[in-house]
N, C-alpha and C positions, 0 to 999 in steps of 0.2 A: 450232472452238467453244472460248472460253471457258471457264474451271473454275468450276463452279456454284458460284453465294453457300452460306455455310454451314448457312441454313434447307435448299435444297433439296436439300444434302448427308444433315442429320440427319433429314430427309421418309426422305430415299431410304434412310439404316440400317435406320430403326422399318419400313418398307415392306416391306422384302428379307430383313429378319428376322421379320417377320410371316409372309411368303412362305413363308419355308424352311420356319418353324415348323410351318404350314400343311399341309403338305406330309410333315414328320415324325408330323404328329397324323394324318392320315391313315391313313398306312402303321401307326401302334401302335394302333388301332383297327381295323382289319384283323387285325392280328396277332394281337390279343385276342379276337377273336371266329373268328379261323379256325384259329391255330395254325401248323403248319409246311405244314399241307396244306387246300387248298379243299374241302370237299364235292361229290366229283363227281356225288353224285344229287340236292343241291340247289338248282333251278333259280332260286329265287328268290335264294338266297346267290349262287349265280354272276354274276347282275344286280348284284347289291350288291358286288360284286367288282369287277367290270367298270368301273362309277358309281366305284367308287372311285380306282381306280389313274386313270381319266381327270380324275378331280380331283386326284389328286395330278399328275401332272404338268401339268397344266393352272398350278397353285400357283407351281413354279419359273418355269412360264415366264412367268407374271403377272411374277416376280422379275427375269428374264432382260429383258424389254421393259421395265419402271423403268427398270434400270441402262444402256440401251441410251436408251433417249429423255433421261434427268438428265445420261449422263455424254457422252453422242455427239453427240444432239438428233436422232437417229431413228431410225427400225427396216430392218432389210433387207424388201426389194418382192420380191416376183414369186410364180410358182407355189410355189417352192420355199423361202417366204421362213421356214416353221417350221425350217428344215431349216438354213439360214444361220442365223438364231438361234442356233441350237445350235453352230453351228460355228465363230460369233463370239466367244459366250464363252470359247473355248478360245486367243483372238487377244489377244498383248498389244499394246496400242494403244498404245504409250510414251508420251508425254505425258499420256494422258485416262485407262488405267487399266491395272492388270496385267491378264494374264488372270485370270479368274473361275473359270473351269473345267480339269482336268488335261485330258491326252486320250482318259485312261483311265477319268474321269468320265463325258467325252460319248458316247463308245463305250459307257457302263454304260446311258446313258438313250435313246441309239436307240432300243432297242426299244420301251421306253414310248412315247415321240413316235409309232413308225406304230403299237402298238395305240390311242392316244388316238385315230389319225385314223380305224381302221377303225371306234372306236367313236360316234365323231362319225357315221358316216355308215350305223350300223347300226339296224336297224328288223325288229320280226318275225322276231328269228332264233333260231335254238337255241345259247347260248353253248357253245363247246368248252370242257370242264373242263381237259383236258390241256394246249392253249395257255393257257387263263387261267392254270394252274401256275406256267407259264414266265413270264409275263411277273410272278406276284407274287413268283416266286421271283428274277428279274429285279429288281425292286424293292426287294428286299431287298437283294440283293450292292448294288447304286448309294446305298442310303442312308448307309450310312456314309460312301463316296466324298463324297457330294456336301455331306455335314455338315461336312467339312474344309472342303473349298474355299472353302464359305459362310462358315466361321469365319474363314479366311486373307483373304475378300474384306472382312467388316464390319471384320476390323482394317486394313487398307487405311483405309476408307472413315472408321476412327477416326482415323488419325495422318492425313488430310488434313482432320479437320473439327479438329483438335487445332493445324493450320498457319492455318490458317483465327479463331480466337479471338484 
């Protein structure tokens, strides 16, 4: 593939910084409302917890398939294609991009990805307070990780829209 015209470079900044942002506002809106700890005896918070962290990582990887379709021109297929996502960003592609992600980043966000999936596929159930914990506590250790590499990525993405003018 071709290195994208410099429109569909500064699309893809404002997008992946939108993303991440997204993503950060998430997580301090949680924080602000739960603290260090979830309320285990409230079910409706724990709903709201749940909604949330799956929207937060839902957000990156909104950010993850931009940079994957603008800088590649496609996304990884199969059963397992959330999971390659993740494991792509961590790939530097020499010519089309560095990596995105350390490997200490995408090991942080595992666990978000399968609770995203268990909650994708959850209905009627009683949410565990003790896993919810983990994985907002989970949440927490990976944002800062992942606020770097996002930063290391848009300046990338500046000094090639900056080769580009």
């Amino acid at each position: 593939m071709s290195t994208p015209d410099r429109a569909s470079l500064l699309r893809l900044r404002q997008d992946v910084e939108r993303d991440s942002g997204a993503a950060e506002a998430l997580l301090s809106a949680l924080e602000a409302r739960a603290g260090d700890a979830l309320p285990a005896d409230d079910p409706v918070f724990l709903g709201y917890a749940a909604v949330t962290l799956h929207q937060l990582y839902t957000a990156l990887e909104t950010a993850f398939e931009r940079i994957c379709l603008t800088l590649e021109g496609s996304l990884p297929a199969g059963a397992d294609s959330h999971q390659a996502l993740l494991r792509d960003m961590t790939r530097d592609l020499d010519t089309m991009r560095p990596r995105v992600l350390r490997d200490e980043t995408a090991s942080a966000l595992r666990p978000l990805l399968r609770f995203r999936h268990f909650v994708r596929r959850a209905y009627a159930i009683d949410w565990d307070a003790e896993r919810l914990q983990e994985v907002y506590a989970q949440a927490r250790r990976a944002s800062p990780l992942v606020g770097a590499d996002m930063a290391d990525f848009l300046a990338f993405l500046d000094e090639l829209i900056a080769e580009l003018a």
